[in-house]
Every structure is written in C-alpha cells, then in structure tokens.
C-alpha positions in Angstrom: 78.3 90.6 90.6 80.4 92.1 93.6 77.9 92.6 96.4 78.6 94.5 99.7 75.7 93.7 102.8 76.3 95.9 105.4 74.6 95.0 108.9 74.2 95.5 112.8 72.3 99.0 112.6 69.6 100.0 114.9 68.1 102.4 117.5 70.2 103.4 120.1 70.0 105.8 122.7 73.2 108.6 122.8 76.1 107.4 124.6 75.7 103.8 123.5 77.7 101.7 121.3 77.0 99.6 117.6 79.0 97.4 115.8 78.3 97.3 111.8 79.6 95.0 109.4 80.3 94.6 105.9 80.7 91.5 104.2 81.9 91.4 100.9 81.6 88.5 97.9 83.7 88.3 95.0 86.2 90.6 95.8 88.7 90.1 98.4 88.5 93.1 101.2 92.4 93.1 101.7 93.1 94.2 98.3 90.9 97.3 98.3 90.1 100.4 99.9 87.5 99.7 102.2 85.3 102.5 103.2 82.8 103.9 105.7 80.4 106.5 104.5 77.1 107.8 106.0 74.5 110.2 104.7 71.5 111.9 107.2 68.7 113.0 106.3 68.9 116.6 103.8 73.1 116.3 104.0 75.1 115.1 101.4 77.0 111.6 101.8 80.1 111.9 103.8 83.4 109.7 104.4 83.4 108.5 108.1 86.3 106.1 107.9 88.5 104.2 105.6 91.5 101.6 105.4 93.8 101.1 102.8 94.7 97.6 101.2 98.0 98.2 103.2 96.2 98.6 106.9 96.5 102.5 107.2 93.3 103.8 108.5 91.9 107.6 108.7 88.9 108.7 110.5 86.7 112.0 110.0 87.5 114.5 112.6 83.9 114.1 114.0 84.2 110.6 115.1 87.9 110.3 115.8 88.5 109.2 119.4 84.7 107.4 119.6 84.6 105.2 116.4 87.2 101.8 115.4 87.1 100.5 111.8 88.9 97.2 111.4 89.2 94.1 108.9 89.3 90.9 109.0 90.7 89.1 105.8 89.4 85.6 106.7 86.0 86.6 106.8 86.3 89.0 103.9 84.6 91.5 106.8 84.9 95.3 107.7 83.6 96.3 110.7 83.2 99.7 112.4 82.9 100.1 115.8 81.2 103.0 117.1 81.2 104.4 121.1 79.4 107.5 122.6 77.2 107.5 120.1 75.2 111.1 119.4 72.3 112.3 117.6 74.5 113.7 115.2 75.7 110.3 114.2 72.1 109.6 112.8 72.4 108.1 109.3 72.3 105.6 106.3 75.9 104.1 107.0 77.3 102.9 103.7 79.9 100.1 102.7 82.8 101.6 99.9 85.2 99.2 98.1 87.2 101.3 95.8 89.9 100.2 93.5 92.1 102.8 92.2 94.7 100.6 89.3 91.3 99.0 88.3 89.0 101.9 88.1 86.4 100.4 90.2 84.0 101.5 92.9 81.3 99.2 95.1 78.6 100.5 97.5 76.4 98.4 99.6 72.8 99.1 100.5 73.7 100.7 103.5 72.5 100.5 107.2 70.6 102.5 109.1 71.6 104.2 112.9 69.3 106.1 114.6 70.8 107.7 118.0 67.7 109.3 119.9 66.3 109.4 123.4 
C-alpha cells in the first residue's frame, strides 16, 4: 500500500517556526503532485501549498511570504517550512500525493500544529 507519515508538529508559541515532513513509500515523490493541506477545528480542509512533479510551487495567500515547501527526491521527502507562525495556523496539517494520468489520490494521517501563548 502507498503510505504517506507526515511528522515534526508540535506546540509553538506565535512567531516561531516548524518544519514538517512527509515521507512517502512506494511511490516516488518527484512524479506526483505533492501537497500540503490543513484542517482546524469546525473549518473545512484547505490547500496550504503544493508542487508539481515539474518543481512549480503555489502557496495559499494566507501563508505566502511566511511558509517554504520543498522536495527532496533522494529521500522521497516533502517538507514545509513554516515562519511567523500565528494562531490562525492552528491545524491537522495533511500530506497529498495526487496523480492526475493515473487517477490517484494519497493522504497521510496528518500532523498536528498548535500556535498558542
């Protein structure tokens, strides 16, 4: 079965900075869509950052400028990197593979950020 384990969430206070990770097996990260999603509390699930199988990245307009998503083929790892963190980022961060040719979608267990004081 593909599996995607996300990791690296925690508690942090606003204004800080976490680094999650998604490691994928048996699927190769560089040939998908590799997505970021997160889902608070009452909202509905919500795209926070993505990159395409040929490196383009796009970011949600509420963390542009503070958040970084970036792969590394060798591990068969996404990362996102997130700065100035804010209450509002408070979530279940999700791992997405999507495969559009193939008809294929992936979710991992997701991650949970808490920004509080």
């Amino acid at each position: 079965q593909v599996q995607l384990v996300e990791s690296g969430g925690d508690l942090v206070q606003p204004g800080g900075s976490l680094r999650l990770s998604c490691t994928a097996s048996r699927i190769s990260v560089g040939l998908y869509t590799m997505g970021w999603y997160r889902q608070a509390p009452g909202k509905q699930r919500e795209l926070v950052a993505d990159v395409t199988s040929g490196g383009r990245v796009k970011y949600s307009d509420s963390v542009k400028g503070r958040f970084t998503l970036s792969r590394d083929n060798a591990k068969n790892t996404v990362y996102l990197q997130m700065n100035t963190l804010k209450p509002e980022d408070t979530a279940v961060y999700f791992c997405n593979a999507a495969h559009a040719i193939f008809n294929v979608n992936y979710w991992g267990q997701g991650t949970q950020v808490t920004v509080s004081s």
